[in-house]
Every structure is written in C-alpha cells, then in structure tokens.
N, C-alpha and C positions, 0 to 999 in steps of 0.2 A: 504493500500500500504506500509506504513512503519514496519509495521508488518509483513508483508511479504515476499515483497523485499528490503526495504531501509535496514532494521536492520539485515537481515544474510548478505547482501553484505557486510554493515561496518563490520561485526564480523569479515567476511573472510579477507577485507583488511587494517583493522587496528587493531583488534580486538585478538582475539584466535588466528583466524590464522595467523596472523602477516605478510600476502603475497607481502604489499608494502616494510615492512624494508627488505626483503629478495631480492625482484627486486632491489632494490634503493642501497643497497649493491653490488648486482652482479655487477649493472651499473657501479657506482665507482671504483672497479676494475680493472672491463671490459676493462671502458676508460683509466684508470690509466696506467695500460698495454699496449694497444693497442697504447698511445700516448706518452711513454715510460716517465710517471708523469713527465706530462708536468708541470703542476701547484707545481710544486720544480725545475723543471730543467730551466725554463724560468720566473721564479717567479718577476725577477725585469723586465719584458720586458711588463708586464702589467703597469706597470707604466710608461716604456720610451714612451706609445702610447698616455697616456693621451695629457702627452705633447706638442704632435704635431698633438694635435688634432684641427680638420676642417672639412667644408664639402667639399667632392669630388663632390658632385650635388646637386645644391640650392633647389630640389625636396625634399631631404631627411631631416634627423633630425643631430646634431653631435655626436660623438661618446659620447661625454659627458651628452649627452643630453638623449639619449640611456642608458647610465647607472644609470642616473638618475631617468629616468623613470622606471627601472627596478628596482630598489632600492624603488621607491616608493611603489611598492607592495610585494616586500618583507621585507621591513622592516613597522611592523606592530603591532599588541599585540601581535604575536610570541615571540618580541624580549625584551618586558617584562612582557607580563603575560606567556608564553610559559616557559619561562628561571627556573621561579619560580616554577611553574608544576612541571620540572625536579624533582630540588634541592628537592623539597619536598616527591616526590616518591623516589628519587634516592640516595638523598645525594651529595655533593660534586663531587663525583667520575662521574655524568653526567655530569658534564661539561665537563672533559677528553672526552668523547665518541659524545660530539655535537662536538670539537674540530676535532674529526676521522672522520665524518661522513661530514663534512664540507670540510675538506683535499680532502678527495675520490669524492666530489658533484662538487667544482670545477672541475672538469675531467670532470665528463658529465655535465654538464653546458657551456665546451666550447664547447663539441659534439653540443648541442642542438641549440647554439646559431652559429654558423657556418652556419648549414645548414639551418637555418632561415634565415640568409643573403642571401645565392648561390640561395635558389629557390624563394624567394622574387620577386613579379611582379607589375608593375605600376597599380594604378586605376583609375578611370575615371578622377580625379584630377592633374594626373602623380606621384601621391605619391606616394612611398614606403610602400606597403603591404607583411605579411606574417605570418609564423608559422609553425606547426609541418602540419595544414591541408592542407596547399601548399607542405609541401616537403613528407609526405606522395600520396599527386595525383599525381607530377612532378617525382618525384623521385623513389618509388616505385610503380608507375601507379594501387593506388589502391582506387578507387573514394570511395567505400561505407566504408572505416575505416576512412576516413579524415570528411566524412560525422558525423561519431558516435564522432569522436575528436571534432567536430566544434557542433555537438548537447549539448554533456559534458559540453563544455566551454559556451555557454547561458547561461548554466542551474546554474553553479558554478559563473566565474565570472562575468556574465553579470548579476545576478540577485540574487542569494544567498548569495555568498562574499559581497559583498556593504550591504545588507542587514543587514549583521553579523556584518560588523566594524561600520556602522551607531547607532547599538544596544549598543555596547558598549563604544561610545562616548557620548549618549545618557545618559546612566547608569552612568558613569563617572563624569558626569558633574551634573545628578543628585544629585548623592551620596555627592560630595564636597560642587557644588554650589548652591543645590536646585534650578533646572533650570528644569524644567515640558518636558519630554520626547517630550511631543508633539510638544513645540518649537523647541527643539532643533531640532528633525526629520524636520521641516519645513525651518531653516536655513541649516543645512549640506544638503539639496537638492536643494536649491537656492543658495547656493553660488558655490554648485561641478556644477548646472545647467550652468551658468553663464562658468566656465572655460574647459568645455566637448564642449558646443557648439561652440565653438574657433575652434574643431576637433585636430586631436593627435599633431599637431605640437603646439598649445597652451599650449597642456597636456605636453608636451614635456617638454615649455618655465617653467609652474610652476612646476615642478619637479628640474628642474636647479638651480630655485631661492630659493625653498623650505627645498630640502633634506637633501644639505650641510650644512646649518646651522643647521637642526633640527640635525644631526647625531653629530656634535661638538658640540651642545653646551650640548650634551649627554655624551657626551665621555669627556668633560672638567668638566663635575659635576662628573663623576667617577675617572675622577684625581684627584680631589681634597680631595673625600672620602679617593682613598688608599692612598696621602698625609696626611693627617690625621692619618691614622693606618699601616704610613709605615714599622714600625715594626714588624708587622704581617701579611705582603706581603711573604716574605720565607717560612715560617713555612706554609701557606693559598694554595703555589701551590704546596707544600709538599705532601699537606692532597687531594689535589686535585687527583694530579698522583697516590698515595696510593691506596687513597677509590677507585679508578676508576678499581681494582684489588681485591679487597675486602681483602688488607692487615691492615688496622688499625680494632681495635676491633670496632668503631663504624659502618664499611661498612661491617663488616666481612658476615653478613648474605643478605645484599642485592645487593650483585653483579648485579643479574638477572636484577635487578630492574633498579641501576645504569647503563649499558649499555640499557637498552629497551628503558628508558625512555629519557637518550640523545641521540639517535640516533632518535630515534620519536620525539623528541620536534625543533631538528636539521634539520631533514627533511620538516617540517613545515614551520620552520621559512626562511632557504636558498632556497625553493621551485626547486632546483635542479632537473631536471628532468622530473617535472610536464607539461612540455610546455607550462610554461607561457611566461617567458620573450623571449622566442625568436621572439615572438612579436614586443617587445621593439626593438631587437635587429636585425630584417627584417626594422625594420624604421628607419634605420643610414645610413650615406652614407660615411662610414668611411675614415679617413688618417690613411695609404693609400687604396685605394680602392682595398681591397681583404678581401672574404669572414671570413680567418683568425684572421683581424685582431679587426673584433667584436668578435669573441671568445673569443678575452686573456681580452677584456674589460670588457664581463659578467662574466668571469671567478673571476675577480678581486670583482665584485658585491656579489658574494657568501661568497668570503675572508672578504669583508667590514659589510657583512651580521651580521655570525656566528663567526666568528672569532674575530671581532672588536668589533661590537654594545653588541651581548650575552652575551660578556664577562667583557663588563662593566657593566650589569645588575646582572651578574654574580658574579662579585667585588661588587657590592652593597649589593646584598643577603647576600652573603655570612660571609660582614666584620659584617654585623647586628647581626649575630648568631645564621641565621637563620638555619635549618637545615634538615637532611629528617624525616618526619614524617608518610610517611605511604599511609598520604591521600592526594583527590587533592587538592592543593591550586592554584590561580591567582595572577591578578593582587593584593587584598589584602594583598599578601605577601610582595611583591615590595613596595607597601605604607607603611608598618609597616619598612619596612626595610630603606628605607628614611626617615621616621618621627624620627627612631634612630637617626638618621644622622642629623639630620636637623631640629627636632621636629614638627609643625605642618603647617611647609612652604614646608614637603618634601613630605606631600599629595597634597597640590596644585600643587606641580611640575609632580608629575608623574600623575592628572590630564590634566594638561595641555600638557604633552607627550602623552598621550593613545592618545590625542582629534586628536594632529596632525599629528603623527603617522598612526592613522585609517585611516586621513580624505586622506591621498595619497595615501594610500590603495584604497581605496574609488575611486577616481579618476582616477588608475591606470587600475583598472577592466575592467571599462568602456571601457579604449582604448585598452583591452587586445580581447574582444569580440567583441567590433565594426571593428575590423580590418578585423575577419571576416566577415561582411556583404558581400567584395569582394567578397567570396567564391562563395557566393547564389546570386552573381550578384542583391545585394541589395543596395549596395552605393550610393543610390540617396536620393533624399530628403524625399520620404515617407516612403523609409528603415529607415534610420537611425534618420528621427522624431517619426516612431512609435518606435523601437528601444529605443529612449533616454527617449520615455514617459514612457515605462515598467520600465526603470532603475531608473530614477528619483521617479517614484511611491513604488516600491521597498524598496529606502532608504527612504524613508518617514515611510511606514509603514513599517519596521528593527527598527525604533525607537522606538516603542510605543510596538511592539510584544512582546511576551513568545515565543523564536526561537528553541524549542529543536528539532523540526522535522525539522524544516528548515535548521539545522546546520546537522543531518544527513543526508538530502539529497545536501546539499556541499561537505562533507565530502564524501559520492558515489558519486558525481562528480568528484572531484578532484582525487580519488582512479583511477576511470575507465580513466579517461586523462591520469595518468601517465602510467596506464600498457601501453595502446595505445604507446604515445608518446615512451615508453624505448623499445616498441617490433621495432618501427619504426626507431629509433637512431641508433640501434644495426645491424639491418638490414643493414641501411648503413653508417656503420662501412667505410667498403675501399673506398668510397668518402672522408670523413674525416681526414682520412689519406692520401690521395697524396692530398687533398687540404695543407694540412701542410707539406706536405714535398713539395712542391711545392714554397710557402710561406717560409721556413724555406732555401732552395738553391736560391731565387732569395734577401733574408738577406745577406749573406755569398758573394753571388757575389756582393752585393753593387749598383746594377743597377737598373732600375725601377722595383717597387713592383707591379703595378696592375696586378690582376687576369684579363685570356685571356681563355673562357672558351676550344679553341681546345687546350690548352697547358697540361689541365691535364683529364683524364681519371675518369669522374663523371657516376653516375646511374641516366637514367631518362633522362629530359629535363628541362635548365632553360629558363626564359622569354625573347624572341631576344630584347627585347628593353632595358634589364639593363646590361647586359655582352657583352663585347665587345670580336669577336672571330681574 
C-alpha cells in the first residue's frame, strides 16, 4: 500500500509536485484579498478581544481557552525541530519566507475558523461541536466530502499524529535521560488518559494552564540568548531579509531552497488551513457572541505560532552559527544550538520543551477527532471508549515504533484534509465575507454585536438551537 499509494500521493502533495504549497498559497491570497488583509488592517483588534474575553454560554469553552487549545496542537516539534529543517536546507533566508507564508495563513485561518463557529451544532451533552465536516454538510450540502474530511482526520489526528509526537518525546527523553521508550510510551498514555477522559472542556482547562507558560518561558530563554548577542541582532535580520532573495554570496545559489523550505516548514508548523483548529474554535462560545469574532482569535494563534515561537527558535539557531547545509537536520540542531548557549543544560532544556510541546500536541489531536464522533452520531459512551482505547493504544505503541510509514500515511492524511478543507473555504468565500462585514458595521455602530442568523445572507443551514434568528 505504501508503495503504491501512500508514497506517489506524498510525492504529488509534498513532494515533486509541491501541490499543497501551491493551494496553501492560493488560499492566503485568496483570503488576503477577499478580506481586504484583514490580518494588517485589524491586527491590534485580535488582541482588544482577548481582553474581554468570556463565555456567552456556560455550554461552551472561552475564547481563551479556544486559542489555547488550538495552540496546543500547533505548537509542537514544528516549532523547533521544523525551524531547524528550514535553516539547514535553506539558510537564513527561510525564515523570511515562514515569516510570508504565516502573514498570508493568518487570512485563511480566520476563513477556517469563522465558519467553524457559524455551522457549529450542540451534542448530546449540549456542547459545542464542529469543523470543516459540519460546514462542508450544512453549508455546502455535501455529505460524502465531509465524510472523506472526517475519515482523513481519524486516520491523521486521531491516530497517526499522537503516534508521531508520543515517538518523539519518547526519543527525546531517551537520548538525554536514558529513560526506556517503553516507559515513557506507558506514562505519556496514562497521564494524556487521565486528562482526554475529563472530554474537550478539561482539554480545554489544560491547554489554559499549560501553553502560556510553556510559550514564555520559551520566548524568555530566546530573550535572553539575543541579550546576550545583542550586537549581532542588526546585522542577523540583515542576513535574514538578504539571503531570503538570494542576494548575499552565501544564499546566492539556494534561493529555490530558501523559499521551499520556509514556506513548507511554515505551513506545518501554523497548520493554517488544514482544518484542524476550527475544531478548537466551533468549541468557544465567544465575547461577543458572533461567528467573527473566533476568527480574529485563531487568526492571532497562527501570529503567536510562526511569527513569535519560530522565531525564537529561529534566534537560537541562528545566533549558534548554525547554518544551511544542504541536508536535513532536526531537532539535533536546536540542541547543538542551545548547548552553544548554555552548554550542556541547553540539551536538557530543549528536552524538556520537545516533551511538553508534543505532549499538547498529543492531547490536542484527541479533541480534534473526537469532536467528530458527532458527525457518525457516535458521542456516546461506547463511541468514544472505543475511540479513546485506539488512541491511547496508538500513543503507547508511537513510542516504542520505527514510524517511517506511519509518518507517511499522516502526512497523506493531512495532505488530502487540506485540499478538502481549502476546496471547501473557498467555496464559501461570500459567507465569510458578509459575516464580516456584518460584524465589522455592527463595530462602527457601537451597539450590540451578536450574530442574528436572518441578519446576514449565509450558504447552507446553521443548527436552530445555537443562532438566535
């Protein structure tokens, strides 16, 4: 089978034919356009929502809590074995190009996550469920693609992804602590066991109390680094902007390189467009209560992604001396690059980041695939115990495994989710737009913001019990 079919699919969508950086491009764009770049014209209005953030229905999650959770699975070994990857294929000059491709991801990333909200439907709980394979049936009335989206998403994050980040906590912990895969696979399954069975709003709760700190006290070790070599901060996003054009003689020949491999290692890490988080972000029950304004939240999630975390890892790689070399490197590099820094306290540390990094990863999956059980009308107790037993079995043996087929058949899932999901965004485009222009006149008038679904002109049908008409 991998032979077959897993390995030309990945050629075609990651591979030779490069057919996701070219979608995942259009998208950004597309949205960027279409929502006349929202994510520059409204940039600090992600932030005044944090603020007054709450829940509009004690059913739901908060906005905060939603972005949290969607942070947990995007921030992951993307953000620094990914980062490394680039630098090493690409050189400096990728970082410029995860910088672009991030810019353009938030756009559709608040596409994605909009319409996660608007077609969002109660479950047997009264929670807040959703995703691309609700607003594909509701929206564009097309049961058998939301079918192939929600098969995709099993197969990726309900069971491969966990798989993959449980392997490399695993590894991780080996390599520093000599700690026996097979433990560790045995505790990263009883402890995610232990916080999954709570269901998404406990997922919710550790994400809240989890993410923030892991991401600062990430971003406070990379302030400290460029404190350290503050004088080679100018001259560092000099070489940066440069190389990303292939005008210094070191980038001079791998241009090609430098943009492929930041716009792919970019695309990974901010998972913009894949249909993951709007998951996260169908489970909010945001202030104020309009589909909008979880957009500008995930939108902010992709900024804190790529923008923020990459770029610290970025600044790490970077000040070490590290450079492009050609071939791939990981996580290894990250470590060699903090042990510069820090000598051999700066491999325990990015030990101790993969571990916790993965492990919300890891967590986040879970809630990203159980949401659909709704779908298949399986949200009951023997859904979603046999459900938790495949996942929990999963990350157990993710720990102990040799994943190279397993990673290419995530990698064809994730591929075949994003066509899906960006044919499906795109489609509906002019929802998304008078949802914000909607949102954006009832800003300006100053008077209540909730969404009233006869007030604005949507595709499809939403659930009568979450939209008030």
């Amino acid at each position: 089978m991998s032979e077959y079919i897993v390995g030309p699919m990945n050629n075609l969508l990651w591979g030779n034919g490069q057919l996701l950086i070219y979608v995942l491009l259009f998208a950004g764009v597309w949205f960027s356009v279409k929502l006349r770049f929202i994510q520059l014209r409204d940039f600090t209005h992600m932030f005044k929502l944090l603020k007054q953030d709450g829940q509009s229905d004690p059913k739901g999650i908060s906005s905060f809590q939603a972005l949290c959770t969607g942070l947990s699975a995007r921030v992951g070994t993307g953000n620094l074995a990914g980062v490394a990857m680039a630098i090493s294929l690409g050189g400096s000059g990728a970082v410029f190009w995860m910088w672009v491709i991030a810019l353009l991801g938030m756009a559709t990333g608040f596409a994605e996550s909009v319409l996660g909200q608007l077609y969002k439907v109660r479950d047997s709980h009264q929670e807040f469920r959703g995703g691309p394979a609700y607003y594909i049936r509701s929206g564009l009335n097309n049961k058998w693609l939301a079918v192939l989206f929600s098969l995709c998403l099993f197969l990726g994050y309900g069971a491969s992804f966990s798989a993959m980040q449980a392997n490399t906590i695993a590894e991780a912990l080996n390599n520093t602590f000599s700690i026996p895969t097979h433990i560790s696979g045995l505790v990263i399954a009883a402890v995610a066991g232990v916080i999954v069975l709570g269901g998404f709003k406990r997922i919710a709760r550790f994400a809240e109390l989890v993410v923030p700190w892991m991401g600062l006290a990430f971003i406070a070790t990379a302030v400290i680094i460029a404190a350290m070599h503050i004088t080679e901060i100018p001259a560092l996003i000099f070489d940066i902007v440069m190389s990303a054009f292939g005008l210094t003689e070191a980038s001079a020949g791998a241009l090609g390189a430098a943009i492929k491999s930041g716009i792919q290692r970019g695309m990974y890490s901010n998972e913009a467009g894949a249909g993951s988080v709007p998951h996260a972000a169908a489970g909010a029950a945001p202030k104020p209560n309009h589909p909008v304004a979880q957009g500008y939240i995930q939108m902010l999630g992709v900024f804190l992604d790529t923008i923020v975390l990459c770029s610290c890892t970025a600044l790490v790689v970077l000040l070490a001396g590290v450079g492009s070399t050609g071939e791939i490197a990981g996580i290894g590099v990250t470590q060699y690059a903090m042990s510069q820094h820090f000598g051999e306290y700066g491999d325990d540390f990015i030990a101790a980041a993969i571990t916790l990094f993965a492990f919300t990863s890891v967590v986040a999956n879970y809630a990203y695939a159980e949401s659909n059980l709704h779908f298949f009308r399986l949200d009951n107790k023997w859904g979603k115990g046999g459900y938790t037993l495949i996942y929990l079995c999963m990350v157990v043996w993710g720990a102990n495994a040799s994943l190279k087929e397993a990673w290419n058949l995530a990698d064809m899932s994730l591929g075949l989710m994003t066509l899906v999901n960006i044919y499906a965004i795109v489609q509906l485009t002019p929802t998304i737009v008078n949802l914000l222009r909607d949102y954006t006149a009832k800003k300006r008038a100053g008077g209540a913001m909730e969404f009233r679904c006869n007030e604005v002109k949507i595709q499809g049908q939403v659930a009568d019990n979450v939209w008030k008409n």
